[in-house]
PDB file of N, CA, C and O in Angstrom:
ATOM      1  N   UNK A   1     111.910 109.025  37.839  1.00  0.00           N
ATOM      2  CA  UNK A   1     112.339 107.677  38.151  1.00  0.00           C
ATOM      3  C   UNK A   1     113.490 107.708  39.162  1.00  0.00           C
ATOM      4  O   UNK A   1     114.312 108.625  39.179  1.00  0.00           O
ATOM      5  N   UNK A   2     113.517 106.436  40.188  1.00  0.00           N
ATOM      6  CA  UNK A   2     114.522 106.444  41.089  1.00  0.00           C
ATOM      7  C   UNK A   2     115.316 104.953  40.729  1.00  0.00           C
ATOM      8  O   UNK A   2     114.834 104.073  40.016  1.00  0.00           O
ATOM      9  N   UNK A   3     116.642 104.903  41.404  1.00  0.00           N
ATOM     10  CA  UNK A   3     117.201 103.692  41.160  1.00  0.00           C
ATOM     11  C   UNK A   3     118.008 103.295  42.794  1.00  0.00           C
ATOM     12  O   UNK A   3     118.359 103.763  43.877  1.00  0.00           O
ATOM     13  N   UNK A   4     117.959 102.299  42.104  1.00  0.00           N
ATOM     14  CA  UNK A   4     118.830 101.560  43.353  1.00  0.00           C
ATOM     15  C   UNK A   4     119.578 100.983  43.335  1.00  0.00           C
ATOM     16  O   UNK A   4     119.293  99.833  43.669  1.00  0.00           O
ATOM     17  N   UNK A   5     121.248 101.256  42.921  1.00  0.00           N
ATOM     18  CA  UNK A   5     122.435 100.664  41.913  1.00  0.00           C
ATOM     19  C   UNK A   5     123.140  99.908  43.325  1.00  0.00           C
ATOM     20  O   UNK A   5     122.838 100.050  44.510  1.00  0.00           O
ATOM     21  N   UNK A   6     124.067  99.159  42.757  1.00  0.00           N
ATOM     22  CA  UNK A   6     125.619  98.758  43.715  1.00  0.00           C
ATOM     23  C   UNK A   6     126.814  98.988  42.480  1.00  0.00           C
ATOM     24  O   UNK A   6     126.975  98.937  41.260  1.00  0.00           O
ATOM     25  N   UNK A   7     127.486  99.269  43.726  1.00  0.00           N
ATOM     26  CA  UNK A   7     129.084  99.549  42.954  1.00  0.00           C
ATOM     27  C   UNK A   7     130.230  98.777  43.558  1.00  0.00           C
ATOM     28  O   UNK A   7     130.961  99.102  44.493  1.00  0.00           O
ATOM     29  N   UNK A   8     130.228  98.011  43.041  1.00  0.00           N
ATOM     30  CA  UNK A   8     132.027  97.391  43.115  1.00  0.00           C
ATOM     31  C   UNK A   8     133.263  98.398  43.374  1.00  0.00           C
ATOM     32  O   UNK A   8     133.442  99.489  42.832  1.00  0.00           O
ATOM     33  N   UNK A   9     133.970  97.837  44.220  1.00  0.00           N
ATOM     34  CA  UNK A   9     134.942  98.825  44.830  1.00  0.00           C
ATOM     35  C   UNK A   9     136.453  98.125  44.651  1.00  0.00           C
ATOM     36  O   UNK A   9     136.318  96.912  44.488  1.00  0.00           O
ATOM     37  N   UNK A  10     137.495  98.441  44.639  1.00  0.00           N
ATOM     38  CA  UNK A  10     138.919  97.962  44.240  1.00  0.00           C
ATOM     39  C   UNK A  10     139.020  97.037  45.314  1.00  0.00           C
ATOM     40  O   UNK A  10     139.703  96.056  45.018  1.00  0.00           O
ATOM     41  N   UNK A  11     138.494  97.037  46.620  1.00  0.00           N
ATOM     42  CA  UNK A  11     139.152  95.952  47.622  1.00  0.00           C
ATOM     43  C   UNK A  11     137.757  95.252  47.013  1.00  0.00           C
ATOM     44  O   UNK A  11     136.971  95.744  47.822  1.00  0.00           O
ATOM     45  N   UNK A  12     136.835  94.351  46.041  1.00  0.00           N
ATOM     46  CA  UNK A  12     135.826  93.520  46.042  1.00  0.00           C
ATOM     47  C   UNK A  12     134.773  93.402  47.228  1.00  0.00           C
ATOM     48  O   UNK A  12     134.384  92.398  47.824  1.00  0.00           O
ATOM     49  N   UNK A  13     134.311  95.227  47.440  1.00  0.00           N
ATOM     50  CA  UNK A  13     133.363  95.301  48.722  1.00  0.00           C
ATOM     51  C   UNK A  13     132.072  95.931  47.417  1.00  0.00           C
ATOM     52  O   UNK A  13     132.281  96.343  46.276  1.00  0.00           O
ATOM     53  N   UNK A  14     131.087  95.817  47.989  1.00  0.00           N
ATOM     54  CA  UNK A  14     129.979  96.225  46.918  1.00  0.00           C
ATOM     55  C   UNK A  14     128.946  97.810  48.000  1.00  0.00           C
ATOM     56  O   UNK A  14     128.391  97.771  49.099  1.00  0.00           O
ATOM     57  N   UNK A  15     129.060  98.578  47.331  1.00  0.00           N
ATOM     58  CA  UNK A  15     128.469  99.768  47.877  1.00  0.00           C
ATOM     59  C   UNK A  15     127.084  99.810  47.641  1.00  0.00           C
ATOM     60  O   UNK A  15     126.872  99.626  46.443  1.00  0.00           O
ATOM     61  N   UNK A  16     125.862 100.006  48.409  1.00  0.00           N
ATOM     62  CA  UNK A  16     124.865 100.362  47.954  1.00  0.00           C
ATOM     63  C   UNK A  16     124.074 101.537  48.259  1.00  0.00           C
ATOM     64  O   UNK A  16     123.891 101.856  49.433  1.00  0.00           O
ATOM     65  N   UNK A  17     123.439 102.418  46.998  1.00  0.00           N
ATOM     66  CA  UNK A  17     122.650 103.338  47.219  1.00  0.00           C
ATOM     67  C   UNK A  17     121.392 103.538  46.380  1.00  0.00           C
ATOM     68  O   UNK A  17     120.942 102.581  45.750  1.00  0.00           O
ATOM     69  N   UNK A  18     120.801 104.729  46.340  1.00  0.00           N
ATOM     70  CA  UNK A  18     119.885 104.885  45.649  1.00  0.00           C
ATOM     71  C   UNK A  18     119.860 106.331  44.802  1.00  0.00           C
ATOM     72  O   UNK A  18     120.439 107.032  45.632  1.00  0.00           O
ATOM     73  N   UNK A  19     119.620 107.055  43.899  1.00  0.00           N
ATOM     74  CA  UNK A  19     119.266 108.176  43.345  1.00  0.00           C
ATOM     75  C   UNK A  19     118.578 108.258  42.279  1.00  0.00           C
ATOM     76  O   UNK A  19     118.151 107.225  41.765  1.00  0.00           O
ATOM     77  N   UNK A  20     118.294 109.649  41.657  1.00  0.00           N
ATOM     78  CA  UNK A  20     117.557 109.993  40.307  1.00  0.00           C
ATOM     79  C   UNK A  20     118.234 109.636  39.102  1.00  0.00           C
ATOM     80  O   UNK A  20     117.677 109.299  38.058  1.00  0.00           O
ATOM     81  N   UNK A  21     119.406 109.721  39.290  1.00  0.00           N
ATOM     82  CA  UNK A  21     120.873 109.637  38.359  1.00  0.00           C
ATOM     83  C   UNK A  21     121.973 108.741  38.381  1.00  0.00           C
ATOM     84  O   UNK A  21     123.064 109.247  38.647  1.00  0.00           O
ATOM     85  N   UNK A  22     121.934 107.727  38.198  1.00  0.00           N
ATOM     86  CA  UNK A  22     122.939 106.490  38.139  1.00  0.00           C
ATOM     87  C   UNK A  22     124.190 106.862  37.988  1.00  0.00           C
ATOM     88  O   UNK A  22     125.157 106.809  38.748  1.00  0.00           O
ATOM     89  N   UNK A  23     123.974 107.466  36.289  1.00  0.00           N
ATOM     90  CA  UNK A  23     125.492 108.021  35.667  1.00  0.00           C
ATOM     91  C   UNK A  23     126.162 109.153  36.583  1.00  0.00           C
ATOM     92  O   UNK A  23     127.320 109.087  36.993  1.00  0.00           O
ATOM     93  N   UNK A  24     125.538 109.885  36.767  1.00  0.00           N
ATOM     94  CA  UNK A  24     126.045 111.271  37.806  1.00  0.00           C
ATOM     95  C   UNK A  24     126.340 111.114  39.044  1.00  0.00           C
ATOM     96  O   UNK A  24     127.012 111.728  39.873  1.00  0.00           O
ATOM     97  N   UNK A  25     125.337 109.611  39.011  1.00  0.00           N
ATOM     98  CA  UNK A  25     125.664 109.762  40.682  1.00  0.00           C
ATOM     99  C   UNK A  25     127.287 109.012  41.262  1.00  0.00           C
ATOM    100  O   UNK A  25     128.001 109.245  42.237  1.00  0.00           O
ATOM    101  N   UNK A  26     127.396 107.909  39.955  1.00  0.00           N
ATOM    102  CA  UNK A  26     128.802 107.252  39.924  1.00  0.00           C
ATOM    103  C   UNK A  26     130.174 108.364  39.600  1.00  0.00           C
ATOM    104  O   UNK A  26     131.297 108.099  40.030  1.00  0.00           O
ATOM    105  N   UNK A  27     129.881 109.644  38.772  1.00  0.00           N
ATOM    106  CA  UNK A  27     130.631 110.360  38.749  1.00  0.00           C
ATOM    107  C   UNK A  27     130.731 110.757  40.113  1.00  0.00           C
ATOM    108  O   UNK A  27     131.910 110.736  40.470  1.00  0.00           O
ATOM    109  N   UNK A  28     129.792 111.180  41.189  1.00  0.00           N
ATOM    110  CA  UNK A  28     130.369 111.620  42.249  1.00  0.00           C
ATOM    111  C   UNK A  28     130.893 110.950  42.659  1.00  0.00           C
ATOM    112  O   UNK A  28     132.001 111.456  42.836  1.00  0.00           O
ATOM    113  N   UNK A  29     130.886 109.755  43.084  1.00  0.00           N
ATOM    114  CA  UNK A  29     131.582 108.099  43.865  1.00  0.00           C
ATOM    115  C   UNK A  29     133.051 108.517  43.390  1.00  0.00           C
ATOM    116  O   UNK A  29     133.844 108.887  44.255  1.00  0.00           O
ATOM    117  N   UNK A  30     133.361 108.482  42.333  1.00  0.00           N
ATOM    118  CA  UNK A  30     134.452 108.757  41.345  1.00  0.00           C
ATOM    119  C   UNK A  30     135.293 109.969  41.419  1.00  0.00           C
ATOM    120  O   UNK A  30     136.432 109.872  40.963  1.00  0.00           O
ATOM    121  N   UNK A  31     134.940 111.014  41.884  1.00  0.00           N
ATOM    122  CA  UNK A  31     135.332 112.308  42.125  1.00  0.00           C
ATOM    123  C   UNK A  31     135.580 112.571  43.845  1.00  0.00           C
ATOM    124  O   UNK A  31     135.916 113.627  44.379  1.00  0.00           O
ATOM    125  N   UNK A  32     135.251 111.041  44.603  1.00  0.00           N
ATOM    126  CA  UNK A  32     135.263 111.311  46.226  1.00  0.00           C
ATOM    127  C   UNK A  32     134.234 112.263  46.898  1.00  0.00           C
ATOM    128  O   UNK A  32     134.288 112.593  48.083  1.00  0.00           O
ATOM    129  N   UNK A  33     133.363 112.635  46.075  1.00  0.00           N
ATOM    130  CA  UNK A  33     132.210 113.150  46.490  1.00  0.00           C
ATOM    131  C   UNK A  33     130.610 112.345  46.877  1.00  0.00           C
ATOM    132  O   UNK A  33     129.585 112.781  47.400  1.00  0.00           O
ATOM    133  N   UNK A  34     130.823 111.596  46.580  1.00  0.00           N
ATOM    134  CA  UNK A  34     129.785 110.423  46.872  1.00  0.00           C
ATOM    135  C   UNK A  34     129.564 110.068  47.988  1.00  0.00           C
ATOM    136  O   UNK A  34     128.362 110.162  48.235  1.00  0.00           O
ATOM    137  N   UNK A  35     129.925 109.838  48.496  1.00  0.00           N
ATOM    138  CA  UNK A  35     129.836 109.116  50.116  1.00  0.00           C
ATOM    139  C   UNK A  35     130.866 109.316  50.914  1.00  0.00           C
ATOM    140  O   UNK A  35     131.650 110.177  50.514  1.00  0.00           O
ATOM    141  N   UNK A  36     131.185 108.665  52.171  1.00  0.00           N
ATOM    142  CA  UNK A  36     132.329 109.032  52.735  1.00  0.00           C
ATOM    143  C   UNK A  36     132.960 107.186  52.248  1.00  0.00           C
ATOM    144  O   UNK A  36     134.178 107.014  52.208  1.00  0.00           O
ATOM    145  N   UNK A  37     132.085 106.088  51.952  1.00  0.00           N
ATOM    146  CA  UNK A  37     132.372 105.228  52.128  1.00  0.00           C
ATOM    147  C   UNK A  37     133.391 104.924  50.816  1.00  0.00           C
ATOM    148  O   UNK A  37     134.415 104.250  50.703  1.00  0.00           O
ATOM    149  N   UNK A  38     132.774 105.576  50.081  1.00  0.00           N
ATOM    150  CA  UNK A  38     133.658 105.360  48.585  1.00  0.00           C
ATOM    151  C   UNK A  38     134.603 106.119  48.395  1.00  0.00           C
ATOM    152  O   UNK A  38     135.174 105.979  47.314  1.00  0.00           O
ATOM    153  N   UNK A  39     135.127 107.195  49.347  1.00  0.00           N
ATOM    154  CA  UNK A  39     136.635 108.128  49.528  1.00  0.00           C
ATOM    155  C   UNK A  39     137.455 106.976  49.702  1.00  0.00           C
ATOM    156  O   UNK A  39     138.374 106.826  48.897  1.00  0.00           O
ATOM    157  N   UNK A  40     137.263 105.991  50.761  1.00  0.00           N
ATOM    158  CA  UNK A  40     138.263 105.109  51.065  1.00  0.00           C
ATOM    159  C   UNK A  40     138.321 103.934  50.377  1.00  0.00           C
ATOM    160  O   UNK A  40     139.415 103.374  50.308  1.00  0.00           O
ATOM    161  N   UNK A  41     136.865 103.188  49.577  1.00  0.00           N
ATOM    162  CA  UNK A  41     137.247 102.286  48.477  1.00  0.00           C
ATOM    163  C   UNK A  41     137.123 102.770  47.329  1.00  0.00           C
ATOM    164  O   UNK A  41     136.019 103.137  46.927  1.00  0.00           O
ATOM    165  N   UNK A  42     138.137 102.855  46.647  1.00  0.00           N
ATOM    166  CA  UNK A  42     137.657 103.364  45.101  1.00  0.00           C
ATOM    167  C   UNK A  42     136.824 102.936  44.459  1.00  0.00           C
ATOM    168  O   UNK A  42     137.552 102.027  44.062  1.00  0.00           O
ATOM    169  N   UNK A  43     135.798 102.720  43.900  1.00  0.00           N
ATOM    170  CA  UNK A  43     134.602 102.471  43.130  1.00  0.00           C
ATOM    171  C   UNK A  43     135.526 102.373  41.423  1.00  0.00           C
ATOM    172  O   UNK A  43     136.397 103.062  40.891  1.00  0.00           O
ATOM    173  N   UNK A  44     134.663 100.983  40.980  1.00  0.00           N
ATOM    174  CA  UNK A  44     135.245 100.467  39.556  1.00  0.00           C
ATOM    175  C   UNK A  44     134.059 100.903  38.763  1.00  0.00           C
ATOM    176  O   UNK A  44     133.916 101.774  37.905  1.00  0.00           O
ATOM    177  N   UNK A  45     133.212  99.994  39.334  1.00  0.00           N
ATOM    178  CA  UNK A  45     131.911 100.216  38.457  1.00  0.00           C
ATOM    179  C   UNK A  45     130.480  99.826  39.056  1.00  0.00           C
ATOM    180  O   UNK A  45     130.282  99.261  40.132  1.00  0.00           O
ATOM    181  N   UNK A  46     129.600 100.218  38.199  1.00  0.00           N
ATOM    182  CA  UNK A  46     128.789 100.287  38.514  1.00  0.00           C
ATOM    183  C   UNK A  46     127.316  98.511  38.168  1.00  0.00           C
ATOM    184  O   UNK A  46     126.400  98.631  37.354  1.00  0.00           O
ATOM    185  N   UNK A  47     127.487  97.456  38.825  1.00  0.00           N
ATOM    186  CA  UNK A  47     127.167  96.468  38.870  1.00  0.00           C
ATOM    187  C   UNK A  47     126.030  95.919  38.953  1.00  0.00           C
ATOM    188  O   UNK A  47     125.897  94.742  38.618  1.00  0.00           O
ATOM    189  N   UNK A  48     124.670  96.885  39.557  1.00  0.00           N
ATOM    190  CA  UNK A  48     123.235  96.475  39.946  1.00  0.00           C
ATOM    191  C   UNK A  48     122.813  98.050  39.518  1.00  0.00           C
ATOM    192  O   UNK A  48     123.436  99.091  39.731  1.00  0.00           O
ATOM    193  N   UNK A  49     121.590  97.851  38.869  1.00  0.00           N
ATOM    194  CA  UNK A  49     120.733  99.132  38.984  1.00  0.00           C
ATOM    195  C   UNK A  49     119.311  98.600  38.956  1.00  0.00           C
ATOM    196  O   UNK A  49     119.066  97.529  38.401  1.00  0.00           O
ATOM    197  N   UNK A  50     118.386  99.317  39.533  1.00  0.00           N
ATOM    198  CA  UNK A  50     116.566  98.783  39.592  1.00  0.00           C
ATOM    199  C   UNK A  50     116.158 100.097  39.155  1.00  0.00           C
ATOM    200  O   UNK A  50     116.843 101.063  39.491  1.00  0.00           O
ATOM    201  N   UNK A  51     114.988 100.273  38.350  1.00  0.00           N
ATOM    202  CA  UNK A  51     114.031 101.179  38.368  1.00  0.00           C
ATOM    203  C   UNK A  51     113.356 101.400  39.290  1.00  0.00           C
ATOM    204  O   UNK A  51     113.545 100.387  39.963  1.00  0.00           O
ATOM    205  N   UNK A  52     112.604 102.074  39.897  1.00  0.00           N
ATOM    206  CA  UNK A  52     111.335 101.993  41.106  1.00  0.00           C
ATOM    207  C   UNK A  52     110.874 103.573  40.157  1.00  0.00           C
ATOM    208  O   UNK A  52     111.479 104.111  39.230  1.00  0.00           O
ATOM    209  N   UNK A  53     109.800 103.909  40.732  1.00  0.00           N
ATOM    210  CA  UNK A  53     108.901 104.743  40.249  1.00  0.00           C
ATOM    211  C   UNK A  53     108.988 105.714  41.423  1.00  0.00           C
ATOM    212  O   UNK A  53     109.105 106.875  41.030  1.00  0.00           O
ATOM    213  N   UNK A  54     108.967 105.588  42.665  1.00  0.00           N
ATOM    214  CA  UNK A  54     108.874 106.659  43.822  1.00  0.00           C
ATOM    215  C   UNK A  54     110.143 106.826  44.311  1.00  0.00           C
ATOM    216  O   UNK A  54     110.785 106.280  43.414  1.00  0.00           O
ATOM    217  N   UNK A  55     110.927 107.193  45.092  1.00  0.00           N
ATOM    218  CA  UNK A  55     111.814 107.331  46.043  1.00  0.00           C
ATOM    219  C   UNK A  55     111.518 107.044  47.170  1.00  0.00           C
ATOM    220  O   UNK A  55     112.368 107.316  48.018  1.00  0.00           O
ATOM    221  N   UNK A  56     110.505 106.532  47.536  1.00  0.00           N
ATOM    222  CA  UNK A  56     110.340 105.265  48.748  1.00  0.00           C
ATOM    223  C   UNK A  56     110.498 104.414  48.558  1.00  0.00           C
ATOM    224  O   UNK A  56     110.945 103.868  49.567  1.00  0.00           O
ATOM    225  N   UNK A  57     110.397 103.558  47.512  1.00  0.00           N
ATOM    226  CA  UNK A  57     110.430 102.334  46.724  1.00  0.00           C
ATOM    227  C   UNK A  57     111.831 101.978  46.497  1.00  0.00           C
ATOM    228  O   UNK A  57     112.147 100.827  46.798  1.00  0.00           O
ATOM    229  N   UNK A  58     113.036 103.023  45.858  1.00  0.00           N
ATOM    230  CA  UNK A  58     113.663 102.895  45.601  1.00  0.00           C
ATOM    231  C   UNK A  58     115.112 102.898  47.255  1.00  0.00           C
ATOM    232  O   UNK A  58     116.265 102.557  47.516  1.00  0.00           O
ATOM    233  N   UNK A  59     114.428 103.264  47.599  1.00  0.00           N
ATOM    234  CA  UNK A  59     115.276 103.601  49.653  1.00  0.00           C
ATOM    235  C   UNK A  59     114.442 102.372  49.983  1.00  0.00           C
ATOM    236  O   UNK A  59     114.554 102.656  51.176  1.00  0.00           O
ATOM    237  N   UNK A  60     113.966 101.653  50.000  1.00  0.00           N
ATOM    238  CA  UNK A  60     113.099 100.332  50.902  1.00  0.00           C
ATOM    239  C   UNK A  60     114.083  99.411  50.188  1.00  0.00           C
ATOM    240  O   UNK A  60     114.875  98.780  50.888  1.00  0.00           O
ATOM    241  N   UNK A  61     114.109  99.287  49.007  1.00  0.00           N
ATOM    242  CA  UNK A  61     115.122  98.360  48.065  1.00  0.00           C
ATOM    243  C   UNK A  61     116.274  98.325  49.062  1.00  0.00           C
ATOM    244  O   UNK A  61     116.605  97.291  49.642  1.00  0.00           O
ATOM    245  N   UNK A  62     117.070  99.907  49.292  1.00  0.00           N
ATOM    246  CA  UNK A  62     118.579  99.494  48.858  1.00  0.00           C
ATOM    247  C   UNK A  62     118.617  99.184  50.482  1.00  0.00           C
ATOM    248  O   UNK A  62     119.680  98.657  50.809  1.00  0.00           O
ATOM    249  N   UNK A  63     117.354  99.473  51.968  1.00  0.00           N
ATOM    250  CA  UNK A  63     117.720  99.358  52.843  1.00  0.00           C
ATOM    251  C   UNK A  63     117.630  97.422  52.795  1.00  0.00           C
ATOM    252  O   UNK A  63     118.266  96.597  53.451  1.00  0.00           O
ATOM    253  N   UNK A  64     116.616  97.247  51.783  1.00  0.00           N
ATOM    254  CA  UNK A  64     116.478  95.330  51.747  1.00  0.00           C
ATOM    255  C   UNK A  64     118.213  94.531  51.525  1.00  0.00           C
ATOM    256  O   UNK A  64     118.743  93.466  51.842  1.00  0.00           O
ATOM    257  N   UNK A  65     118.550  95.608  50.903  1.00  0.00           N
ATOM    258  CA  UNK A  65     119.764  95.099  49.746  1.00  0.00           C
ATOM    259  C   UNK A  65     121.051  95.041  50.880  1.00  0.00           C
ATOM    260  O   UNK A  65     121.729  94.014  50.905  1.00  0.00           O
ATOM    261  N   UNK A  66     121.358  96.124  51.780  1.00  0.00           N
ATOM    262  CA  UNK A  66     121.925  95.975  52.849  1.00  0.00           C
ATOM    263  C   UNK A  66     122.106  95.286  53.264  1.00  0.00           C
ATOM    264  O   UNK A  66     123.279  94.913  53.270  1.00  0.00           O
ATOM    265  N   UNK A  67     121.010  94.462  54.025  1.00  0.00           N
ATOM    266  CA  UNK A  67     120.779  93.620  55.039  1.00  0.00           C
ATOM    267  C   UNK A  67     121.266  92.273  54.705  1.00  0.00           C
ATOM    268  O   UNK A  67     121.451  91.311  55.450  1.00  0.00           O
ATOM    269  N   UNK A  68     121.462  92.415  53.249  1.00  0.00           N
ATOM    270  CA  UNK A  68     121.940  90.692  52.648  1.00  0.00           C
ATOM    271  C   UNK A  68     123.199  90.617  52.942  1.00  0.00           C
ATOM    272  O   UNK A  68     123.834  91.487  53.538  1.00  0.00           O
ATOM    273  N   UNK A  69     123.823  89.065  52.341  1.00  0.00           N
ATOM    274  CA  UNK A  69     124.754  88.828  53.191  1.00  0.00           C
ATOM    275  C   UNK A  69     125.508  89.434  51.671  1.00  0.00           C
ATOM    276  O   UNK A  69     124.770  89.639  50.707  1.00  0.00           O
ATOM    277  N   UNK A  70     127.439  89.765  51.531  1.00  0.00           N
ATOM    278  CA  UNK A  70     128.141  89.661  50.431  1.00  0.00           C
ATOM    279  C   UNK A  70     127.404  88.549  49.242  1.00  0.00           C
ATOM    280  O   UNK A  70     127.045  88.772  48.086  1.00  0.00           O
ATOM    281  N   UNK A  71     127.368  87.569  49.882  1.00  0.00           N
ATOM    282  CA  UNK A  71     127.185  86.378  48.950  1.00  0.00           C
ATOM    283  C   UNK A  71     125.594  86.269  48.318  1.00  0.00           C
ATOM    284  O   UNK A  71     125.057  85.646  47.402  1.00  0.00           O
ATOM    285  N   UNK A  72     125.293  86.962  49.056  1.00  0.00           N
ATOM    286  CA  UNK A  72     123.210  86.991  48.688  1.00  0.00           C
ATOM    287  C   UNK A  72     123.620  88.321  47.932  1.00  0.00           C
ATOM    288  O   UNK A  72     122.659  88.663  47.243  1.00  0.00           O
ATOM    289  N   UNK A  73     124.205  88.808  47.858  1.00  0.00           N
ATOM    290  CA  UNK A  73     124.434  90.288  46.831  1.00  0.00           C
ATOM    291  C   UNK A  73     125.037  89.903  45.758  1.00  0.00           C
ATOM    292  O   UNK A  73     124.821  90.522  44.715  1.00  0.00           O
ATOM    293  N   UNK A  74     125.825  88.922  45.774  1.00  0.00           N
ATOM    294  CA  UNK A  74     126.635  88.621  44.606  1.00  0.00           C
ATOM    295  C   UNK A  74     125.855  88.175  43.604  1.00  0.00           C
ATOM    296  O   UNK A  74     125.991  88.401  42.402  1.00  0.00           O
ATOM    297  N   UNK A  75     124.572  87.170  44.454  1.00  0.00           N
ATOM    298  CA  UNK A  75     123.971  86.154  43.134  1.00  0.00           C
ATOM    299  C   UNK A  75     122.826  87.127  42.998  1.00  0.00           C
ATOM    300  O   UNK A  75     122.022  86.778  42.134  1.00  0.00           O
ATOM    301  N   UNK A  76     122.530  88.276  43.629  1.00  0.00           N
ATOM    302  CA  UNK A  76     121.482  89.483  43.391  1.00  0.00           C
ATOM    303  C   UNK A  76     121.674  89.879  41.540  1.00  0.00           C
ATOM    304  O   UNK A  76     120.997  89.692  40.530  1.00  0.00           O
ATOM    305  N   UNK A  77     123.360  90.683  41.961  1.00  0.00           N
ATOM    306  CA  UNK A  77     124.084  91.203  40.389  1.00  0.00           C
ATOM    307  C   UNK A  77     123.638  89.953  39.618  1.00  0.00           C
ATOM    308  O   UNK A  77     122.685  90.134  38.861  1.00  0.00           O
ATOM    309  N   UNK A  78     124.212  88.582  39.681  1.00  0.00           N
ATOM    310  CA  UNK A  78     124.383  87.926  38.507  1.00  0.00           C
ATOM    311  C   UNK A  78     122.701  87.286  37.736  1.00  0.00           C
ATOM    312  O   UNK A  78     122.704  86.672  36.669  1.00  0.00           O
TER     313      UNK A  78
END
């Protein structure tokens, strides 16, 4: 299984990615190993996750999820 989470960051910016591992993968975010984007916002938590079945499925998501605006992401989470 693949996912396609967002993470809330201390300045209220929302990160998005995809992996096999949600939990592990937020430990890296958390450890400054995650991205380069989340070295500079600290990551709180972890706010959106999807199942997908392939890892194409789950990378088509988070490139959809991008493209939205803050505010089309916000009412995504809620």
């Amino acid at each position: 299984m693949y996912y396609t989470y967002m993470i809330l960051t201390e300045n209220n910016t929302l990160y998005c990615g995809y992996t096999d591992d949600v939990e592990r993968r937020f430990k890296q975010h958390l450890s400054g190993k995650g991205a380069k984007y989340t070295r500079s916002h600290k990551p709180l938590k972890v706010v959106y996750s999807k199942e997908f079945e392939t890892k194409s499925e789950a990378m088509k998501e988070e490139a959809r999820i991008k493209k939205l605006s803050h505010q089309e992401k916000l009412k995504l989470i809620s």
